[in-house]
C-alpha distance (Angstrom), angle and dihedral (degrees) to the residues before:
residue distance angle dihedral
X1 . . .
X2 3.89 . .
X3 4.00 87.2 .
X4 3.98 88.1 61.1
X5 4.04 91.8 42.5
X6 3.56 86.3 54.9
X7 3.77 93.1 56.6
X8 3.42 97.2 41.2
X9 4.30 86.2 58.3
X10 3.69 86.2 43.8
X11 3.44 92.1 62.8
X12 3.64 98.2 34.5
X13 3.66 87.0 68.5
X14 3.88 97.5 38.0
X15 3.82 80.8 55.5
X16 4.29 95.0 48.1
X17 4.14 86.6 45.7
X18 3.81 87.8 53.2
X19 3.60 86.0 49.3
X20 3.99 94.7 49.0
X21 3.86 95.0 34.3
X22 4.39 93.9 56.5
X23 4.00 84.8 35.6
X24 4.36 83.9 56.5
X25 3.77 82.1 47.2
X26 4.03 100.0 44.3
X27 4.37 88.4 44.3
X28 4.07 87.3 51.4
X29 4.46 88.4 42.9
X30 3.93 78.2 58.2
X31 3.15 114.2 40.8
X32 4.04 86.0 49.5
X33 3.66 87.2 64.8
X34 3.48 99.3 45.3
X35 4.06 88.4 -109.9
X36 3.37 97.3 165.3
X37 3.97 97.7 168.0
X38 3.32 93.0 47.6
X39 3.87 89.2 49.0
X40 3.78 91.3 65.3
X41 3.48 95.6 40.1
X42 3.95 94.3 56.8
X43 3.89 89.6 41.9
X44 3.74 93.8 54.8
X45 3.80 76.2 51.7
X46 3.56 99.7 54.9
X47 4.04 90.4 42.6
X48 4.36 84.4 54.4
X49 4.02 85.4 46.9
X50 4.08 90.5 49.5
């Protein structure tokens, strides 16, 4: 049982650095074009995410 706990937190946290790596990639998209709405909105994000 602890070996499947263990790879149910190992993807837990592959799944939040997905999260944090395309939300890098979506505040960069934004700030490119000047975005600055959705700049805000997508750092609120990250500050929910942690």
């Amino acid at each position: 049982m602890n070996k499947k706990r263990q790879k149910l937190q190992e993807a837990a946290q592959a799944h939040q650095d997905n999260l944090r790596k395309n939300l890098q990639h979506r505040l960069e998209v934004a700030r490119t074009k000047g975005d600055m709405s959705l700049v805000r909105q997508l750092e609120a994000e990250a500050d929910y995410l942690g």
